[in-house]
C-alpha positions as CSV (number, residue, x, y, z in Angstrom):
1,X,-36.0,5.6,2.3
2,X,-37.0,2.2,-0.1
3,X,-40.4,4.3,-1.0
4,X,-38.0,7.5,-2.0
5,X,-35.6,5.0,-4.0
6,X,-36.8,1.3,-4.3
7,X,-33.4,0.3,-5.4
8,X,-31.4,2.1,-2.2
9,X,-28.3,0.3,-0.9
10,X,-27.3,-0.9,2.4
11,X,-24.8,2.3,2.2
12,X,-27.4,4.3,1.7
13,X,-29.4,2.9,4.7
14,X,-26.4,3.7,7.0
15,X,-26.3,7.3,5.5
16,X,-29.9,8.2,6.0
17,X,-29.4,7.2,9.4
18,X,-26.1,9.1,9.5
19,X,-24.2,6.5,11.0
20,X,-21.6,5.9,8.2
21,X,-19.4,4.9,10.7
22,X,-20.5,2.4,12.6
23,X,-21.2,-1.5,11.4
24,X,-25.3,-1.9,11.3
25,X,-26.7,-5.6,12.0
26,X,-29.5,-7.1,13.1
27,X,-29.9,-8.2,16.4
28,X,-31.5,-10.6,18.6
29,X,-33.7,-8.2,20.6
30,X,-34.9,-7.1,16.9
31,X,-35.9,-11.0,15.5
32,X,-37.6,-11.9,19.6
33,X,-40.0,-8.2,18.7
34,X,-40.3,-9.2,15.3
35,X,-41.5,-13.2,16.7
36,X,-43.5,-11.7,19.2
37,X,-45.6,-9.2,16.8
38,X,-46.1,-12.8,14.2
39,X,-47.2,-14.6,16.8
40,X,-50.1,-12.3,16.6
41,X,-53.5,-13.7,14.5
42,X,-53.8,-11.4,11.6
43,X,-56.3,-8.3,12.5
44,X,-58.2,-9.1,9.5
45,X,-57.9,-12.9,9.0
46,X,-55.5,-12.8,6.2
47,X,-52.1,-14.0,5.3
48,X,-49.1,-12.1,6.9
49,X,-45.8,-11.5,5.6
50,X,-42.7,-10.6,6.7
51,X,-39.9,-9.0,4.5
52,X,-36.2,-9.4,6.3
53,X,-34.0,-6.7,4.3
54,X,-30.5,-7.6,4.3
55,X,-30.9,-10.9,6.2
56,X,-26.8,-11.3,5.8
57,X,-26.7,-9.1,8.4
58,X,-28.0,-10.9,11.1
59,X,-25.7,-11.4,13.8
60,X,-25.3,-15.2,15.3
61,X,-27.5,-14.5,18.3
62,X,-30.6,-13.1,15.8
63,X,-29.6,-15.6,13.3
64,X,-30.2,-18.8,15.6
65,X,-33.5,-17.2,17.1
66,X,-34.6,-16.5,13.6
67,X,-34.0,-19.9,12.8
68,X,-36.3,-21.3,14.9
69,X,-39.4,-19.0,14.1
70,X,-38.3,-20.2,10.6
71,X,-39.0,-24.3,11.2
72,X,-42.2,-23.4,12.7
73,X,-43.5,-20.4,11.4
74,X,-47.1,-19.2,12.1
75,X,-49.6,-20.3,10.0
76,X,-50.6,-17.9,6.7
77,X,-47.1,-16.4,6.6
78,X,-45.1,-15.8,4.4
79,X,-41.2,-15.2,4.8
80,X,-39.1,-13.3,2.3
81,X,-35.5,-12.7,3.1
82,X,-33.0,-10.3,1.0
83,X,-29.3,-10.2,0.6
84,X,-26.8,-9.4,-1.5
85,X,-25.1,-12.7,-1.0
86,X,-25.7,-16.1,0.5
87,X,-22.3,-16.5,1.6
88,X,-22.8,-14.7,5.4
89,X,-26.4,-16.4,5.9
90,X,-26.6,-19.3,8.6
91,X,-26.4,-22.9,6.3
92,X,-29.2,-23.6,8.6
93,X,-31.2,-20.7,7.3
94,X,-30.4,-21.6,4.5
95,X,-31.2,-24.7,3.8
96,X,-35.0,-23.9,5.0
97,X,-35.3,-21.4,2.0
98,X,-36.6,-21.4,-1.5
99,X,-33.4,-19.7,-3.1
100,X,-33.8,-17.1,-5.8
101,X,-31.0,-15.4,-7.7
102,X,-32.4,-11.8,-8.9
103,X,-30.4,-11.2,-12.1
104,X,-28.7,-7.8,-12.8
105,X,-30.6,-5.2,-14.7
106,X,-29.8,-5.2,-18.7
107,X,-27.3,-2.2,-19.9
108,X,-30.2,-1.3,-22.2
109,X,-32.5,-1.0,-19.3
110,X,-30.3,1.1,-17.5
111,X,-29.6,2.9,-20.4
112,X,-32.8,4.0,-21.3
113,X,-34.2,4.4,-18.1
114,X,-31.2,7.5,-18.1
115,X,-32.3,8.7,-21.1
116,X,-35.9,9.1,-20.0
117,X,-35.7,10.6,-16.7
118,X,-32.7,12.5,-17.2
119,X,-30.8,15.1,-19.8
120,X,-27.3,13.3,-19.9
121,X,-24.9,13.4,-23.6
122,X,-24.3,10.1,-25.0
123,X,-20.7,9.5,-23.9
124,X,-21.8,10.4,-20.4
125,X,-24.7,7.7,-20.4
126,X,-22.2,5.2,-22.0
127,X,-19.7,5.9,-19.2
128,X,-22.3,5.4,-16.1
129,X,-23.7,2.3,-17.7
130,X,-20.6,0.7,-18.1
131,X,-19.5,1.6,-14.6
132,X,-22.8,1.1,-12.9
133,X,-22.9,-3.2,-13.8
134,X,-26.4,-2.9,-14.3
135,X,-26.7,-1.5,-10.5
136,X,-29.6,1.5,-11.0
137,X,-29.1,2.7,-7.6
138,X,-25.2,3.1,-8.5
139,X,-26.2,4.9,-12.2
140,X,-28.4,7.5,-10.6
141,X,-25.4,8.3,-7.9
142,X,-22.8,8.4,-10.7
143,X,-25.3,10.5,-12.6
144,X,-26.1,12.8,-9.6
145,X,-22.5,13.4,-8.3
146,X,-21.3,15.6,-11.3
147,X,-17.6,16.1,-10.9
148,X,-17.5,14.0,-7.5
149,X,-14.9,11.8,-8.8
150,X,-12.5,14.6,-9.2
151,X,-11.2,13.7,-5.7
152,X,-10.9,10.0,-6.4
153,X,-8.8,11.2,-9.6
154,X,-6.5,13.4,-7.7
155,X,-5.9,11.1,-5.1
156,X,-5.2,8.1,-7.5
157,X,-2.7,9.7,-9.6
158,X,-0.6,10.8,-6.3
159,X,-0.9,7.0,-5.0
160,X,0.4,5.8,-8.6
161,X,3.4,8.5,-9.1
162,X,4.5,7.6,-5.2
163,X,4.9,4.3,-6.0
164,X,6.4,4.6,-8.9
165,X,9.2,6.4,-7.1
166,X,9.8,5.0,-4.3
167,X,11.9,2.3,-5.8
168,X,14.1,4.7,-6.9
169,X,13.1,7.6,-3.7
170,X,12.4,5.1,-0.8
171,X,11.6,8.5,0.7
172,X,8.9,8.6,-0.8
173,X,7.4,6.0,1.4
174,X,6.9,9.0,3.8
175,X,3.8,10.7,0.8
176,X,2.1,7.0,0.4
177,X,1.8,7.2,4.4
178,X,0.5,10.6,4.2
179,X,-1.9,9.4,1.3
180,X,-2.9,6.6,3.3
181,X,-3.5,9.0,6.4
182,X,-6.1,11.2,4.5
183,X,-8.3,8.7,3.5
184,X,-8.6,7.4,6.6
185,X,-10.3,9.8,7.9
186,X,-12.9,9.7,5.7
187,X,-16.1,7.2,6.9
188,X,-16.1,4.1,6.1
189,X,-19.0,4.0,2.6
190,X,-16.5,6.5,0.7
191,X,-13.4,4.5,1.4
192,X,-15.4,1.6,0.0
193,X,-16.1,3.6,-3.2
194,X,-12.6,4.5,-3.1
195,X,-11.7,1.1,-3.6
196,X,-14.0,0.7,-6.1
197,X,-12.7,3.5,-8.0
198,X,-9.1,2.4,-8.1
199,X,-9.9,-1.3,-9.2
200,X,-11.8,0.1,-12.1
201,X,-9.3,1.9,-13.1
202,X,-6.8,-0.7,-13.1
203,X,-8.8,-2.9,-14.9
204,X,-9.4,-0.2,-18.1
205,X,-5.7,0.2,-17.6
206,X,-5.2,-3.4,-18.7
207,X,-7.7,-3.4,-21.5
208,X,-5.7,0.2,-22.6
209,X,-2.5,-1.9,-22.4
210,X,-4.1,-4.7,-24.0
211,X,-4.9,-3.0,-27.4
212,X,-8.8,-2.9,-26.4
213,X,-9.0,0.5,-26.5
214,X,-13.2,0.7,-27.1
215,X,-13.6,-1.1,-24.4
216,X,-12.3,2.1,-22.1
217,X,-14.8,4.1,-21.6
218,X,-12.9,6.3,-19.0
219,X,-9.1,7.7,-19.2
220,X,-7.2,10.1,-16.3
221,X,-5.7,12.6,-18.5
222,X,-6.1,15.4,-15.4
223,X,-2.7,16.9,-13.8
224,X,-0.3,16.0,-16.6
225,X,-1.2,12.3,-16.5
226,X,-0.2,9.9,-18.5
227,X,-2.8,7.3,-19.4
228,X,-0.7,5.2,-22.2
229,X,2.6,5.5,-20.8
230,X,1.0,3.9,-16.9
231,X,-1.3,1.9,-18.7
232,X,2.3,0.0,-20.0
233,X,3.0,-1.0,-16.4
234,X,-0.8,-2.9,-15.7
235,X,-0.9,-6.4,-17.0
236,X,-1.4,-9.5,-16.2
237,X,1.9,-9.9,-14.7
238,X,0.6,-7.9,-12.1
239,X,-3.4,-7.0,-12.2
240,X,-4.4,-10.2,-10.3
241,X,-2.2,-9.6,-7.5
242,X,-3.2,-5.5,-7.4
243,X,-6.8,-6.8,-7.1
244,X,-6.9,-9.2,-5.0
245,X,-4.8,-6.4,-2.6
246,X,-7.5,-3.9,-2.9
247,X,-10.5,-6.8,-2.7
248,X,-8.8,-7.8,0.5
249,X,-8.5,-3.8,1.9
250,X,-12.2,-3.6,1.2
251,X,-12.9,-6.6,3.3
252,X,-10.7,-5.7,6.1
253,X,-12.5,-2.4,6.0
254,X,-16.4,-4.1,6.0
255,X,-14.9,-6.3,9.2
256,X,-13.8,-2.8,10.9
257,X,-10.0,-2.6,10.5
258,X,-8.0,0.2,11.8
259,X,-8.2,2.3,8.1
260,X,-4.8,3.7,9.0
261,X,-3.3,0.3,8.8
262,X,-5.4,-0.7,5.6
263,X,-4.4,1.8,3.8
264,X,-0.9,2.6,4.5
265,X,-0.4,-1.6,3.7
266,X,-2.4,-1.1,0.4
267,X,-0.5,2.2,-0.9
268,X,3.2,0.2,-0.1
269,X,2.2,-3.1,-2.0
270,X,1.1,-1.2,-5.4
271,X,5.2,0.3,-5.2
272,X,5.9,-2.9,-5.0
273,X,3.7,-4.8,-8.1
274,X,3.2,-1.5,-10.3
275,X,7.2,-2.7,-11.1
276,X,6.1,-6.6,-11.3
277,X,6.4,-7.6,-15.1
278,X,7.0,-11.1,-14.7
């Protein structure tokens, strides 16, 4: 997979082993095989190196045996450890390590290496790069999934217009739960990107409201909706509160919470703060 597409996610680890559903780690058994083939001299007298990918991963049991091959590693090695964040790494670990933060990639990098290896308009390639963040990996999948997001449209224009009237319709409770019911079935990676999608849109939603219109490189104008008139009801009255809501469903998700419930709390609480202008 990482010789196909150097820049490959941990999603995309758990899809090419079609196991979308299920919570990979590292485990102990994995760090004793991995001691056991270092304690090995090198076949051809050189230096050896080991590469941990997504060392946040680790689960305590791996992280505490890693941790002692760490403090007395073999001689000639050399120990490189990714991660997307710090934050889940032993401070133990940690604080044997030589920490380097990899920055993003430039826009203009990103941009051009579009250009280059694909045929893409110039709103198109202004719209990925803007959404990407300077991810590659995430500017080739927006580039490579056409009209993917189509779903994600459709489905976030229901969730808004429920909660919009269910102040007035509490019966309308009953669609959210419905809503909510739908995407839980789907696996876990396209929930997350779910997530993602909404909190974009909120936030271009606030920069609509906010007069910085060329700044939004992405309106809904599909089904009848209408982009001004919603984009009245996000501000900062409100956006803080929405996002910390769906930051919080995304992590609930990551620690394997029952989706149903995730989602049907999530789609109640925007009919509550899509209202909020205070």
């Amino acid at each position: 997979m990482i010789m196909a597409s150097p820049y490959a996610s941990y999603d995309d680890w758990t899809a090419f082993l079609e196991s979308e559903n299920k919570q990979l780690f590292i485990s102990a058994d994995e760090v004793d095989d991995q001691n056991q083939k270092f304690s090995l001299k090198s076949f051809e007298g050189g230096t050896k190196i080991l590469i941990v990918w997504r060392a946040d991963k680790m689960n305590i049991a791996a992280s505490n045996k890693f941790l002692k091959f760490l403090e007395e590693p073999p001689a000639k090695t050399i120990i490189l450890l990714t991660a997307e964040s710090s934050n889940d790494i032993l401070p133990t670990i940690l604080s044997r390590t030589q920490i380097v933060e990899i920055p993003r990639i430039n826009d203009i990098d990103v941009e051009n290496y579009l250009r280059k290896n694909f045929t893409v308009s110039d709103e198109k390639v202004r719209e990925i790069v803007h959404e990407a963040q300077g991810d590659l990996n995430d500017a080739i999948k927006l580039l490579q999934s056409g009209n993917k997001n189509e779903e994600f449209e459709k489905l976030f224009v229901q969730w808004v217009r429920d909660a919009f009237m269910v102040k007035k319709k509490p019966g309308f409770l009953k669609n959210i739960i419905l809503w909510a019911r739908e995407i839980a079935g789907w696996n876990r990676e396209k929930q997350k990107n779910f997530l993602n999608y909404c909190s974009e849109i909120f936030r271009l939603a606030l920069l609509q409201n906010y007069q910085s219109e060329s700044l939004v490189y992405k309106k809904i104008d599909a089904n009848g909706f209408n982009w001004v008139g919603f984009s009245k009801f996000i501000s900062g009255a409100n956006i803080e509160s929405i996002l910390e809501e769906i930051s919080t469903a995304d992590l609930h998700l990551t620690r394997n919470g029952n989706p149903k419930i995730v989602w049907t709390d999530l789609g109640i609480k925007l009919s509550r703060y899509i209202h909020k202008n205070t």
